[in-house]
C-alpha positions in Angstrom: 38.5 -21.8 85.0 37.1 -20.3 88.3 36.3 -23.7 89.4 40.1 -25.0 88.6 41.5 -22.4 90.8 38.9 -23.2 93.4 39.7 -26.9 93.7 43.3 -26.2 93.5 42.8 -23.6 96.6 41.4 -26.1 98.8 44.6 -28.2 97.5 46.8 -26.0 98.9 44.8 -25.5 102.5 44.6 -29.1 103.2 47.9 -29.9 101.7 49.4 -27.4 104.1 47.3 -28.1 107.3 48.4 -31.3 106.9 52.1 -30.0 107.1 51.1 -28.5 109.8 49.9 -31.2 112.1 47.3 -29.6 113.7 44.1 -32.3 113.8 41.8 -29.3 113.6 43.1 -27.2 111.4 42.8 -30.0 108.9 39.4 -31.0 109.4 38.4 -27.4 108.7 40.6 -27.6 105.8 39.0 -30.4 104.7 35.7 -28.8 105.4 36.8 -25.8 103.6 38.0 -28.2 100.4 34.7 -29.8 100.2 32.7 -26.5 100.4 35.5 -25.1 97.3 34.6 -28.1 96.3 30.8 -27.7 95.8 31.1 -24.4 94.6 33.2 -26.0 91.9 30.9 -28.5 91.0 28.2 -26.1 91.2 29.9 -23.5 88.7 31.0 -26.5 86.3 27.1 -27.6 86.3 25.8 -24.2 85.6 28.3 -23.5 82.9 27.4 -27.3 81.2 23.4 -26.2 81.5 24.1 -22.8 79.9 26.7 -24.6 76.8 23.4 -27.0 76.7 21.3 -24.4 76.5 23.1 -22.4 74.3 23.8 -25.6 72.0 20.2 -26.5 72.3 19.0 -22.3 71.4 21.6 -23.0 68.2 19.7 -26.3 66.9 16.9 -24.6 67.4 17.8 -21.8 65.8 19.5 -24.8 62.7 16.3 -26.2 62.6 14.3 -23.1 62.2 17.0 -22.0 59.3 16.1 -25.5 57.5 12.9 -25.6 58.0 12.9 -21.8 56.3 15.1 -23.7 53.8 12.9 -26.5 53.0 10.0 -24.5 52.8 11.7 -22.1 49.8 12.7 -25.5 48.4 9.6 -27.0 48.8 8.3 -24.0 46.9 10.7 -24.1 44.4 10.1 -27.8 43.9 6.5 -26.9 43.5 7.0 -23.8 40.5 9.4 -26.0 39.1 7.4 -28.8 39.0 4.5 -26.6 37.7 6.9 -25.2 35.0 7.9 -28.2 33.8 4.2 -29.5 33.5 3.4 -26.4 31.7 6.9 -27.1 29.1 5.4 -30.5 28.7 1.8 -29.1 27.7 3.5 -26.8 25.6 5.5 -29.4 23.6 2.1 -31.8 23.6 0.5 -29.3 22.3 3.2 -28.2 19.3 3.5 -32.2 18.8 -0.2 -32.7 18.6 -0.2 -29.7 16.4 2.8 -30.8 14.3 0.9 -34.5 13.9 -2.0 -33.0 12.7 -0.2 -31.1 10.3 1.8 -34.5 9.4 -1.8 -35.8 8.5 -3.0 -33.3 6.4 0.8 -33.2 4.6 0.5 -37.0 3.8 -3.2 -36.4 3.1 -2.1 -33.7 0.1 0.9 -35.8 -0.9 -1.6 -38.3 -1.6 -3.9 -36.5 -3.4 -0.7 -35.3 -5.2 0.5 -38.3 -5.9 -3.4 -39.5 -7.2 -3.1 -36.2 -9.4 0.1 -37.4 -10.7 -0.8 -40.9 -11.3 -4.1 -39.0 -13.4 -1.3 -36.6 -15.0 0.5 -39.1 -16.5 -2.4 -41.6 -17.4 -3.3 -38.6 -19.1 0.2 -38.1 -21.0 0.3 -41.8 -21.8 -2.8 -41.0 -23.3 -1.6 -38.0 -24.9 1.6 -39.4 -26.2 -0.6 -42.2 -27.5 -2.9 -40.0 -28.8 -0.2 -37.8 -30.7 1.5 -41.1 -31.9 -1.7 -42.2 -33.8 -2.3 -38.5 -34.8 1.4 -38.8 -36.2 0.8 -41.9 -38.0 -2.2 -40.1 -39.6 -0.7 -37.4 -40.3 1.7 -39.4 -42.1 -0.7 -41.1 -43.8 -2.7 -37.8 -44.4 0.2 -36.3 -46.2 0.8 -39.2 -48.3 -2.8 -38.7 -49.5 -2.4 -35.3 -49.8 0.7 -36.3 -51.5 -0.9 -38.2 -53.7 -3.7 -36.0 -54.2 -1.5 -33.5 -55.6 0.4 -35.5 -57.3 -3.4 -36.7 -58.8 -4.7 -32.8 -59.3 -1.4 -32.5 -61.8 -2.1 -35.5 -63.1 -5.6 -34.5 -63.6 -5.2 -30.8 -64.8 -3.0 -32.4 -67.4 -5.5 -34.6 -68.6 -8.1 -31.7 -68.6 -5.2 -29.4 -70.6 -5.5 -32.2 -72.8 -9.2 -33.1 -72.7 -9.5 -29.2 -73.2 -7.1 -29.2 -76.0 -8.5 -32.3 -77.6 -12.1 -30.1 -76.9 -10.8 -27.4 -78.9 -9.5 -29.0 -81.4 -12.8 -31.2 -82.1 -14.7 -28.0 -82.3 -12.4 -27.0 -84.5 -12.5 -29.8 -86.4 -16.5 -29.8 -86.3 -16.3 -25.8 -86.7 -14.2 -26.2 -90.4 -16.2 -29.2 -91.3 -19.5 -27.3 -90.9 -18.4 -25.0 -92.9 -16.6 -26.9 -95.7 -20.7 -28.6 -95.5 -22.1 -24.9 -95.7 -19.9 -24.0 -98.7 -20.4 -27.1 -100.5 
């Protein structure tokens, strides 16, 4: 801004020298613009090197801010990272634990399934077993059947035997004695 009205200062002089006439007067005019002049430039430059510097002092100040940044990121991409590979070690370990416990399950379902397959071997045996014990029985109470059926037969044949018994003793008992009293 200074500069502006510097430059339009030495405008003005040599503008109205010139008016004037005078050769003099506008050569030290003119030697008064280009000193305004200077001045001008020279403010201008200094306030270019200080924005410079002052843009340069903000990148610098940007860069420090991302490097802080990239550094807490680095950081966090370092614990996460480490998180994560513990998470992973964690599930290897519940999956290498939930394999071995796969293994032993299909290791007892096997042996269940062999105890099964001797369970019912066994109860095909059994049921085999209690069908021929069923047809014995069967036969067993026929016999027994028959046995009784025999024993009846039998203690009717001994009543009678018995009775037949008796009656020949008493047949032997009157004819001894019809011999002693003859």
């Amino acid at each position: 801004m200074v500069a502006v009205l510097l430059l339009l200062g030495a405008a003005a002089a040599v503008a109205g020298t010139a008016v004037s006439g005078s050769w003099l007067a506008t050569t030290v005019a003119g030697g008064f613009a280009v000193l305004l002049g200077a001045a001008a430039t020279k403010i201008t430059h200094s306030e270019l090197m200080t924005s410079r510097v002052d843009a340069a002092r903000d990148r610098a100040e940007q860069a420090q801010a991302f490097r802080v940044l990239d550094e807490r990121r680095s950081a966090e991409g370092v614990e996460f990272a480490a998180d994560m590979q513990g998470q992973v070690a964690k599930r290897d370990a519940i999956v290498s634990r939930l394999e071995r416990r796969l293994a032993d399950t299909a290791e007892e379902l096997a042996d269940a399934r062999r105890s099964l397959t001797e369970v019912e071997e066994q109860l095909a045996y059994a049921e085999r077993e209690n069908s021929n014990l069923g047809e014995r029985l069967g036969d067993a109470e026929e016999r027994a059947t028959q046995a009784v059926v025999r024993v009846a037969e039998l203690e009717v044949e001994v009543d009678m035997l018995t009775a037949q018994w008796e009656a020949a003793e008493a047949a032997l008992v009157a004819h001894t004695s019809i011999r002693k009293g003859a």
